[in-house]
VEXFIMAR-818164 format. One record per residue (C-alpha): x, y, z; residue in three letters. Coordinates in pm, whole numbers, plus 50000, padded with zeros to 5 digits. Layout:
BEGIN
XYZALA
...
END
This chain:
BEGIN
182701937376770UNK
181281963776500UNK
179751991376605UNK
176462001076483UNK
178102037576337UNK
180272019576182UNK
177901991275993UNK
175852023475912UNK
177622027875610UNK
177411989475493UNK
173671993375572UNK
172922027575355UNK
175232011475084UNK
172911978875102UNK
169802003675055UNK
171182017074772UNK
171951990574594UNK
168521973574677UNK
167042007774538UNK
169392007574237UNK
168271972974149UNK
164671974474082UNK
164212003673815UNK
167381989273627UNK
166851945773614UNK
165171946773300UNK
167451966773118UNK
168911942572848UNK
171111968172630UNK
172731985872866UNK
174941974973181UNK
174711987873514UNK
176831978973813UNK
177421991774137UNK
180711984774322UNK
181401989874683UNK
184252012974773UNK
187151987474721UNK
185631979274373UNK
183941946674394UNK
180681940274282UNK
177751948074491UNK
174871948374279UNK
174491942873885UNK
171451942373641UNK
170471915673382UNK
171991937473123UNK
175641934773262UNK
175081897073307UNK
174131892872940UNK
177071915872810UNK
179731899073019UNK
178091862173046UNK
177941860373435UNK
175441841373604UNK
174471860373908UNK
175721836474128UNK
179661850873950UNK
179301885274133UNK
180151877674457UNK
183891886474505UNK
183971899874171UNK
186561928274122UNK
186231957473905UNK
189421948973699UNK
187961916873605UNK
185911933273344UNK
189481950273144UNK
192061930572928UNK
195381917873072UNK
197091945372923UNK
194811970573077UNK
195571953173432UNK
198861951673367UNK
198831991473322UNK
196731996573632UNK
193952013973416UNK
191281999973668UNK
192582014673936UNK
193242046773775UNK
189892049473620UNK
187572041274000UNK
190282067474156UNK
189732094373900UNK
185842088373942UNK
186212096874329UNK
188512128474242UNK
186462145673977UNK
183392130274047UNK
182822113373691UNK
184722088573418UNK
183972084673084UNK
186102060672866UNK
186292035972601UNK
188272008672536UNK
188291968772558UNK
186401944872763UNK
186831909272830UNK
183441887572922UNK
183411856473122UNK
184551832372816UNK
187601853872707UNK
186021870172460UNK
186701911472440UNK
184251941172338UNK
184391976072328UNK
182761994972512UNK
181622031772628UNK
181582034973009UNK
180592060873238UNK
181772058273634UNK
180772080173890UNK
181092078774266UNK
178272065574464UNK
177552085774837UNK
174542084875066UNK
171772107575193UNK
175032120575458UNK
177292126575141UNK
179542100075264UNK
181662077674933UNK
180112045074945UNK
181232029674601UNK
180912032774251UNK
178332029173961UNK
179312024673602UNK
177212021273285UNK
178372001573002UNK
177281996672643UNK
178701977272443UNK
179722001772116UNK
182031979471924UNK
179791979271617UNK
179832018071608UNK
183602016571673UNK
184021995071395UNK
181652017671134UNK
183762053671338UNK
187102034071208UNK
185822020170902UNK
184512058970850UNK
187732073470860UNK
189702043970675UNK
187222050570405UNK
187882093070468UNK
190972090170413UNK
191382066270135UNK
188622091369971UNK
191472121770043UNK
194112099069892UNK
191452096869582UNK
190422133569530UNK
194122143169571UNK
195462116769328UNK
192702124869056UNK
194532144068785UNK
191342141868496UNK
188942164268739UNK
189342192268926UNK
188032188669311UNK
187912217469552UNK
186022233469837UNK
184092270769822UNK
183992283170172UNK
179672299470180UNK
181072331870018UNK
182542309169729UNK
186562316569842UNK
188692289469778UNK
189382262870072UNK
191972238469914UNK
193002223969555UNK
193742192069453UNK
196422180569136UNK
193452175168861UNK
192752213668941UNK
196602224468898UNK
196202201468595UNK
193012216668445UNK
193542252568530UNK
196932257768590UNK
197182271868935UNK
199392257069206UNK
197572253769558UNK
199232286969716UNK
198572304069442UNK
194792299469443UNK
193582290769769UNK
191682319669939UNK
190592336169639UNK
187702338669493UNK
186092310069287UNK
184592337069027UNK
188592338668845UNK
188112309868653UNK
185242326168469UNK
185212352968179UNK
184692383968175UNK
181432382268036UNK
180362357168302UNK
181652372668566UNK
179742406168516UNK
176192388468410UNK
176492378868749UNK
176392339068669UNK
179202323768962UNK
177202343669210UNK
173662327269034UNK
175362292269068UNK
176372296069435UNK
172522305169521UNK
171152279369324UNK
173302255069498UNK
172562268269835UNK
168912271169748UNK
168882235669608UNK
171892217069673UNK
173172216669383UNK
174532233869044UNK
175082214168741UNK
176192233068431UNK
178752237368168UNK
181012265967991UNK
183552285567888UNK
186032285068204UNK
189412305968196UNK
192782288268288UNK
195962310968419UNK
197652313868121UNK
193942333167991UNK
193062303867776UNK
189602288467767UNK
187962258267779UNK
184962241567768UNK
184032227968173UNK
181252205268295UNK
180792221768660UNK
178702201768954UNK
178532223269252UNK
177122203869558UNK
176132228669866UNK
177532212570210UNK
176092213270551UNK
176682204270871UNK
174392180371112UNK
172022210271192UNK
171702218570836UNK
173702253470874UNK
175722257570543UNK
179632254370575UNK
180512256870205UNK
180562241269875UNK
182502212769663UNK
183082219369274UNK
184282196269040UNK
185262207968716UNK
186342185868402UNK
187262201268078UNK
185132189467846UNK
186702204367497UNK
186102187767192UNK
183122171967417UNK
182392156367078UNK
185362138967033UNK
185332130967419UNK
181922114267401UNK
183042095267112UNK
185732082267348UNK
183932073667614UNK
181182054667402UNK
184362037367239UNK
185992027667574UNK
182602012667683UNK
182711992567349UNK
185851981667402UNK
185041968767770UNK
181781950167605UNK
184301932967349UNK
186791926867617UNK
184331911267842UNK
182421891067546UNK
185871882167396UNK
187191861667685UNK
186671825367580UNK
188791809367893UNK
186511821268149UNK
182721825868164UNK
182011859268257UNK
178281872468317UNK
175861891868533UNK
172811880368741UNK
169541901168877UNK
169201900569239UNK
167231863969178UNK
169831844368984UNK
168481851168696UNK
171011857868369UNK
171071890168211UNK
174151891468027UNK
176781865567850UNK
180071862267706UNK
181791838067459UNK
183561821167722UNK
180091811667851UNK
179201800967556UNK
182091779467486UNK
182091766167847UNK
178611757367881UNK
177361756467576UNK
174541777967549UNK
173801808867313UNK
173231844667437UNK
169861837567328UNK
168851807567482UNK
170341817067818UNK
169601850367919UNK
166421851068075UNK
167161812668289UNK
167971811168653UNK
171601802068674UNK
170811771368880UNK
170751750568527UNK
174031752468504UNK
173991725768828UNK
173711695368900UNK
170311675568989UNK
172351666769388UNK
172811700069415UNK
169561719369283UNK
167731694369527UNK
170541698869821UNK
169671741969760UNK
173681750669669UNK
172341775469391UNK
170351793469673UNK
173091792669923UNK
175611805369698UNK
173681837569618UNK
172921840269960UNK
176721837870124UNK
177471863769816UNK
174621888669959UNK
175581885270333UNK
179491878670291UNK
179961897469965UNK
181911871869800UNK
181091831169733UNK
183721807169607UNK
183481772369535UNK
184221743369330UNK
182471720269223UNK
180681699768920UNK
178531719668682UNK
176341709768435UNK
176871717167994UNK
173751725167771UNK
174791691267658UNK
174381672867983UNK
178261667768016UNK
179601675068340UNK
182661699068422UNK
184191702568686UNK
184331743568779UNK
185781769768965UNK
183381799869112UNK
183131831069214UNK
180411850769272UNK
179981889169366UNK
177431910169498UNK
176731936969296UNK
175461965569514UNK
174722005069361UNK
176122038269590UNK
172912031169854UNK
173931996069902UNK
171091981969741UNK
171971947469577UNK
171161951669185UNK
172951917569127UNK
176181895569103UNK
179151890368892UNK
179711860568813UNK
183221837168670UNK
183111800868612UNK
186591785668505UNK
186271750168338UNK
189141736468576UNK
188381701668505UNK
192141692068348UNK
194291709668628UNK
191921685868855UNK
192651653868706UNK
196101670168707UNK
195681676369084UNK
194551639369089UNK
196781619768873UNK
199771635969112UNK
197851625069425UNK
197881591369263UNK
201221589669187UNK
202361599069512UNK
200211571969711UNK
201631550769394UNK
205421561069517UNK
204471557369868UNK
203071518969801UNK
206311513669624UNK
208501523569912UNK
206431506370118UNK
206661472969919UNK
210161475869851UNK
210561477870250UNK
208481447170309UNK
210521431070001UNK
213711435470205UNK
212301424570496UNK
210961393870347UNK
214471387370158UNK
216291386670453UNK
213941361670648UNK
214341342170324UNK
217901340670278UNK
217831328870703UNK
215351304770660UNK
216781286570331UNK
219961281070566UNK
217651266670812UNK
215971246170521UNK
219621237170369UNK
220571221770731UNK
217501207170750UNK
217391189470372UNK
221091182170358UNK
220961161470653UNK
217381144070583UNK
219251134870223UNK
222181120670413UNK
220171101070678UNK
217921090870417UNK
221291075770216UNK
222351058170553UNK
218721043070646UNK
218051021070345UNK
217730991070596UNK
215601006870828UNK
211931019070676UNK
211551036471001UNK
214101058671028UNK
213471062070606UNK
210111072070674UNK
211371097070884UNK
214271110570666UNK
211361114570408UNK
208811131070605UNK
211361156070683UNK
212451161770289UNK
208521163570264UNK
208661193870505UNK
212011212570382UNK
210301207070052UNK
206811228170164UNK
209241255770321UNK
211251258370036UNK
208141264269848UNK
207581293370114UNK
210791307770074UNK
210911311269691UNK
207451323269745UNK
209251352269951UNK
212151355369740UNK
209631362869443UNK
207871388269596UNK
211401404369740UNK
212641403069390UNK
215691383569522UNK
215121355269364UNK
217491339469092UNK
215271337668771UNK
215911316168489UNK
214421339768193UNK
213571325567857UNK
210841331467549UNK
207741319967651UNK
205561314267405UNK
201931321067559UNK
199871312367267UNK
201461273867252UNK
201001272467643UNK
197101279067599UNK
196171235967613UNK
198821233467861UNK
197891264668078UNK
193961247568081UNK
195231209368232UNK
197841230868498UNK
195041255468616UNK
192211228068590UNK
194071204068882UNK
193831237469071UNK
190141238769120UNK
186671227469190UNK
184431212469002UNK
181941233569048UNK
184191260968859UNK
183521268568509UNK
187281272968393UNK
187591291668067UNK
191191295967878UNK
190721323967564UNK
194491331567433UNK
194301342967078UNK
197421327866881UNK
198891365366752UNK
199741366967127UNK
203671376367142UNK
205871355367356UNK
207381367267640UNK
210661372567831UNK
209751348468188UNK
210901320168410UNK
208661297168285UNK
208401276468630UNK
207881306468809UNK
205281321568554UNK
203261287068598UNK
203281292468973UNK
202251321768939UNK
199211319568759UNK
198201287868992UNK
198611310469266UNK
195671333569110UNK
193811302869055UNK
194231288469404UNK
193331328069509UNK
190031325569297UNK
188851293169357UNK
188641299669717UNK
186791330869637UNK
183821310069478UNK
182781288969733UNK
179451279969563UNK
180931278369216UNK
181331307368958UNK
183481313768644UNK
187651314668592UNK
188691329968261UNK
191991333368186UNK
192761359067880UNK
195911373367732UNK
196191404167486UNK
198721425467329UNK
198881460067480UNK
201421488567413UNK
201911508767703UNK
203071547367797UNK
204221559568118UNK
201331566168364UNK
198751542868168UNK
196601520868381UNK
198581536968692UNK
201991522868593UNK
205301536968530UNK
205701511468205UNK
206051518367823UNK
206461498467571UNK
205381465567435UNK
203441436667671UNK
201001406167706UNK
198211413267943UNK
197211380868106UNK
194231383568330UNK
192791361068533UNK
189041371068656UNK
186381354468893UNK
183001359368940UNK
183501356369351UNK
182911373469663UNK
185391402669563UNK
187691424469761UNK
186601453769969UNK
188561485769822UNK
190321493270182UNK
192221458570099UNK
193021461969741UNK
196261478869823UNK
196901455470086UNK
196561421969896UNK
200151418169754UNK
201901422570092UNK
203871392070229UNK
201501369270491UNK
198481394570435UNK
195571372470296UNK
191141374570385UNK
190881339170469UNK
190221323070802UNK
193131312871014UNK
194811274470879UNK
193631286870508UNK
196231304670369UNK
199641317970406UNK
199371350870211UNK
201871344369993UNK
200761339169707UNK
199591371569559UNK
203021383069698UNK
204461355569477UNK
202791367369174UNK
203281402169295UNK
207291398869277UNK
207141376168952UNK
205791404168723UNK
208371433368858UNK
211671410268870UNK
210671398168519UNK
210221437968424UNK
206341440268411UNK
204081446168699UNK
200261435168868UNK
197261455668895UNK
194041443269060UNK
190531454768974UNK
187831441869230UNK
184141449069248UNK
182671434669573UNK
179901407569512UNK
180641409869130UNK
184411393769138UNK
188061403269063UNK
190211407368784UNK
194131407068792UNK
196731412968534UNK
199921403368474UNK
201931427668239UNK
204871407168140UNK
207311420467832UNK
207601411467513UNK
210051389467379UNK
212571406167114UNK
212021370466889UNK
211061340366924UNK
213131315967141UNK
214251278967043UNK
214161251367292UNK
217101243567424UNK
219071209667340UNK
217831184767602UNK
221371183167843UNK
223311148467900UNK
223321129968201UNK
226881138868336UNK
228941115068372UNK
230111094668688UNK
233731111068811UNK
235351104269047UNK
236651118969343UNK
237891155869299UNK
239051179969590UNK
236851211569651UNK
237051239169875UNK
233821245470017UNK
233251285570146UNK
230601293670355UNK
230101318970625UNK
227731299370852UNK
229231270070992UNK
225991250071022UNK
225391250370666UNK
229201247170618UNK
229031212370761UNK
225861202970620UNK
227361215270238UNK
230761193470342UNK
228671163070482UNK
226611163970111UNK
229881167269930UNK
231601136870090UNK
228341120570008UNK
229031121069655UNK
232801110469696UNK
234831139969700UNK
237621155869969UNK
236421187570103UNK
238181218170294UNK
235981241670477UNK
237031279370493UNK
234441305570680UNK
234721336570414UNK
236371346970088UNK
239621362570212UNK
240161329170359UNK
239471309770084UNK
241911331669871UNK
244391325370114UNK
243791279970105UNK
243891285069704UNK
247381299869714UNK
248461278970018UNK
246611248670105UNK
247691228369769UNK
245691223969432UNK
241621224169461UNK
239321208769142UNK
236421231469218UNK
235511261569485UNK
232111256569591UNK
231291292869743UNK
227671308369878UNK
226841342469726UNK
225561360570043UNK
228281365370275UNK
229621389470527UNK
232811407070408UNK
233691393170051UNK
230711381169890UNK
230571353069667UNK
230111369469316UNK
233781394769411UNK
235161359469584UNK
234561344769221UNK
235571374669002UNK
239421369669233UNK
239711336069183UNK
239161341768821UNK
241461364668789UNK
243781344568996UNK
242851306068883UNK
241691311368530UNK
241011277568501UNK
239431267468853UNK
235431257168771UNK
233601276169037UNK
229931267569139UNK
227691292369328UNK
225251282869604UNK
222781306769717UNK
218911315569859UNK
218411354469794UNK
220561371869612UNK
220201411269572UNK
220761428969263UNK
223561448269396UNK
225591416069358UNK
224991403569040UNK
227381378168870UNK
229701396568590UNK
229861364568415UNK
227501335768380UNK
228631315368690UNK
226671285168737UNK
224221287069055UNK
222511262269276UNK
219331274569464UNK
219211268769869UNK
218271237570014UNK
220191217269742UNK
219331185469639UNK
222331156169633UNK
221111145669269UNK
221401180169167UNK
224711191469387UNK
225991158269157UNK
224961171368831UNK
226141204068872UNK
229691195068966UNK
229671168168681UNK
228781194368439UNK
231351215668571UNK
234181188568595UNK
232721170268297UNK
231771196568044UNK
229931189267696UNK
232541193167442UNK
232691230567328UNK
230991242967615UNK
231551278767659UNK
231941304467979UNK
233151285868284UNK
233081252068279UNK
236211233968179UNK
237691199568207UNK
238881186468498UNK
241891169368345UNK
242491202468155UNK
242491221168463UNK
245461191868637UNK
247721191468310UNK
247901231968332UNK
248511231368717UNK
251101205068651UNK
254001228868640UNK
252941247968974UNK
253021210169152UNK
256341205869016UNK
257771234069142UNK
255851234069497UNK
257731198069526UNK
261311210969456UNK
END
């Protein structure tokens, strides 16, 4: 149990701190705490809970050192500072503070010891202020002492020194060696009165100008002046009397310029400021001029003038806001730049600004305050740069980046999508070959033909998805030829007509100077009906199609497009819904499409999209939502114009011939073998074109190697180049559903597109057994091919 003597203390320390707190609550600037002997908080006033951001709920079991910085704990100053207070009795020091959110403060503090009526320690009481303002101006004070030190010693053109009250000199700077020719030991502590004459000296006049300066505060004059070598000059002398806070007198600061030929000096002086007037008028790239405290312009240069348009004359005397736009007058930017340039010092911005002409600019600011020795603001500088080209600069580079990040992004998706292509037109190939070769077998039953066909019917729609996918992937084998756009006008109306709605105006404008183009004419067709089938089913209601082509010669970076040269622009616009601009960079990617699910695959923009770059053009879209879409397809122009080619024979019926079939999936392998034996002809399978090297030199003589393109290992194109280098004579027919541009064909090898057809598998092998006479490249007789492997037989047989 405590004993009353000893809660005696906690009661007296109690009564203190109830008699502390009532005089000092309402103090607000200043922050007084008492702490009990351990140094926890007893009692505090509002002003310590405002400084440090305590509630006063926070005191209780708050310690002393929560007040200091983390460094300061970590030094122990706390504890150093309460036990000095209880050894001598009182503390002052300065230093950082931390409040409740982190924040620190400096501060001036004052601890003392706190005892009772019996003289016994009870605890502490410290008042804080918070003093980092005047620390800041105390540090700013002697930054800006010393820099001025730095300046009065570096000055070389006047000389600055200090007169002790009886005029002795105090110290010398380098403009006073300069000037008068005495080095700092050799003048300091003598007697300002050297430097004059004679004559000066004894009518009494440096003793005159140190009473006039102490009687006044200061001496202004000018003279004859003597240097150390006893040569004069002519000075201009200021002598300002010093004094200390109590206004005692503590000595005197001259400054002394020689000022011979003052003439000729003046002269140079009213010259330099010329010269700074033509400077500052002369700059044309920047507009440089001065405004009164209220914006308004009192001065202007030729770079204004060229800038903005205006005349000395017609501007000087206007508020500067003119110069801004209607948004911003009414939003108060002309105000709040003048203001952030009073309170800051300094405003910067860019932004658009506004000609005499009405023309906007886009600019680059800065304003300064303008303030004289009292810091009174008598107005701002202020620099306008017409920056408008470095920001279309600025802007044209952020376009082609997002441009080179859309291209790596569809050249991605195009690799994607050419791989699921080349998979599924082996699916398809299985699928067709074998619907041809029931369909062959099930003449004599409809149902099972009906069925055959059905399934042709649905290979046929996936093909269509696949070269759909190919064409945007760019791996799609393209039959290029002149296409002469101005004769496919008529034709182009009927194709795109079938397409849509009645309700759909279609219009067809292609002027007959219209160049022809380099295209696969199938796939250009499909291609535009893809932009048709797009529009129509953004007119629901009904609307307008036109379809136009021009002539346009492009450079590099035109229209957003790394083209130059010559091309036709076909465009086909609508008057529909149009397409929100966070989808316009959207709507050429594979299986991406707007319309409700069971409407549309999203391939056909991708189609079109993959068209224009394999054929060497490209496809911009231009969209305005509620007002319709435009697209364009750039394709190039055709060196000359193209002749039809000779309508091809029907080849004719041979019989059956022994090929060697190479393919690296065995699915397709036996659907490709299944087809072949179709037609007639003895196949041999081999899984890859080392093997199929290896069966041409071993496995006996072979009429034709029927190869696919895409294969693991040796592809077809290098299986083709051996053989020919091999078999000079062996016809070779390529089979393939995406092939990539790293693999293609040195020569002209004749190429079948996955799923293959049995009529066309036939005509292709006929034309390759059977040639035309004198056609060139790779396909040769069959019979030619036997007679010149004739010797080889011969000898295999002996």
């Amino acid at each position: 149990m405590v004993s009353g003597d000893e809660m005696q203390p906690e009661r007296e320390n109690g009564h203190a701190a109830e008699r502390l707190h009532l005089p000092v609550e309402s103090l607000a600037d200043t922050a007084i705490t008492l702490f009990d002997r351990d140094g926890f908080v007893r009692v505090w006033n509002r002003g310590t809970r405002l400084l440090n951001g305590f509630s006063d709920q926070d005191r209780y079991g708050l310690h002393f050192s929560r007040f200091f910085s983390e460094d300061d704990r970590a030094a122990g100053t706390p504890g150093e500072l309460l036990a000095q207070a209880r050894n001598d009795g009182h503390v002052e020091w300065e230093g950082w503070r931390v409040r409740r959110d982190g924040s620190r403060y400096w501060v001036h503090a004052v601890i003392e010891p706190v005892v009772d009526e019996a003289q016994a320690f009870i605890g502490f009481t410290e008042i804080t202020r918070d003093v980092s303002r005047r620390r800041e101006a105390e540090l700013a004070l002697k930054e800006s002492e010393r820099r001025f030190r730095l300046l009065v010693q570096g000055v070389v053109d006047y000389s600055m020194f200090m007169l002790d009250p009886s005029g002795l000199v105090v110290n010398w700077n380098a403009g006073a060696e300069r000037i008068k020719g005495y080095r700092a030991e050799e003048i300091v502590g003598r007697h300002f009165s050297t430097f004059y004459t004679k004559e000066d000296r004894a009518a009494g006049l440096p003793f005159r100008a140190l009473e006039q300066a102490g009687r006044e505060g200061r001496f202004e004059g000018e003279g004859l002046r003597v240097r150390k070598d006893g040569s004069r000059f002519w000075a201009s002398v200021v002598l300002d009397a010093i004094r200390d806070e109590t206004g005692a007198l503590i000595g005197f600061a001259k400054i002394t310029r020689d000022i011979t030929e003052r003439i000729a000096a003046q002269n140079a002086l009213r010259d330099s400021e010329r010269q700074f007037r033509l400077l500052v008028s002369g700059v044309v790239d920047y507009a440089v001029f001065m405004l009164d405290p209220n914006g308004v312009v009192t001065s202007w240069n030729q770079g204004g003038e060229r800038i903005k348009g205006y005349k000395p004359h017609e501007i000087i005397g206007q508020h500067f806001s003119r110069f801004y736009t209607d948004q911003d007058r009414a939003a108060g930017v002309p105000a709040a730049a003048l203001y952030r340039a009073t309170t800051e010092g300094r405003y910067e911005a860019e932004g658009w600004r506004v000609r005499k002409d009405g023309n906007l600019f886009w600019a680059s600011v800065v304003v300064d305050a303008i303030r004289d020795d009292n810091g009174v603001l008598v107005g701002f500088a202020k620099i306008t740069r017409d920056v408008t080209e470095r920001r279309e600069a600025q802007r044209a580079l952020q376009e082609a980046n997002e441009r080179l990040a859309h291209a790596q992004k569809m050249d991605a998706l195009g690799q994607l999508t050419g791989g699921i292509a080349h998979d599924f037109n082996n699916l398809l190939t299985i699928i067709s070959g074998q619907a041809q070769i029931l369909r062959r077998h099930a003449r004599e039953n409809a149902g099972a033909l009906r069925s055959a066909e059905a399934i042709e019917k649905a290979a046929a729609r996936g093909e269509a998805l696949t070269r759909r996918l190919l064409a945007f992937s760019r791996a799609q084998h393209l039959r290029p030829e002149i296409v002469d756009v101005a004769a496919m006008g008529a034709s182009l109306e009927t194709i795109l007509s079938g397409s849509l709605t009645g309700s759909i105006e279609l219009v067809v404008s292609v002027q007959p100077d219209v160049w022809p183009v380099v295209a696969d004419a199938a796939e250009f067709e499909l291609a535009l009906v893809n932009l048709a089938l797009n529009a129509r089913d953004a007119m629901p209601e009904g609307g307008r199609l036109a379809l136009t082509a021009r002539n346009v010669t492009l450079v590099p970076g035109e229209l957003g497009l790394a083209l130059a040269g010559d091309f036709v622009a076909v465009t086909m616009a609508d008057t529909g819904v149009g397409i929100p601009p966070d989808l316009l960079t959207k709507v050429f990617e594979p299986f991406f499409t707007t319309k409700p699910p069971g409407k549309g695959t999203g391939l056909g923009l991708a189609q079109t999209y993959g068209f224009a770059h394999q054929s060497g053009g490209a496809v911009t879209v231009e969209s305005d939502v509620g007002h319709g879409t435009r697209i364009t397809l750039f394709l190039p122009r055709a060196a000359a114009t193209g002749t039809e080619a000779p309508a091809e024979p029907a080849p004719e019926q041979q019989g059956a011939a022994r090929i060697l079939v190479v393919e690296d999936n065995p699915e397709v392998a036996v659907v490709s073998a299944r087809m072949l034996e179709e037609l007639g002809h003895r196949v041999h399978v081999v899984h890859g074109g080392e093997a199929a090297l290896v069966a041409l030199d071993e496995a006996g003589a072979f009429d034709l190697v029927f190869t696919d393109v895409v294969m693991a290992g040796m592809d077809g194109i290098a299986l083709a180049n051996a053989i020919r280098a091999r078999h000079p004579t062996m016809p070779i027919l390529l089979t393939s559903g995406f092939t990539k541009s790293e693999t293609r064909p040195v020569e002209n090898w004749p190429l079948l597109r996955k799923p293959i057809g049995l009529a066309e598998l036939n005509r292709a092998i006929g034309r390759l057994l059977h040639p035309p006479p004198g056609t060139p490249g790779t396909l040769v007789d069959l019979m030619a091919v036997k007679k010149a492997r004739a010797p080889r037989h011969d000898e295999a047989r002996d």
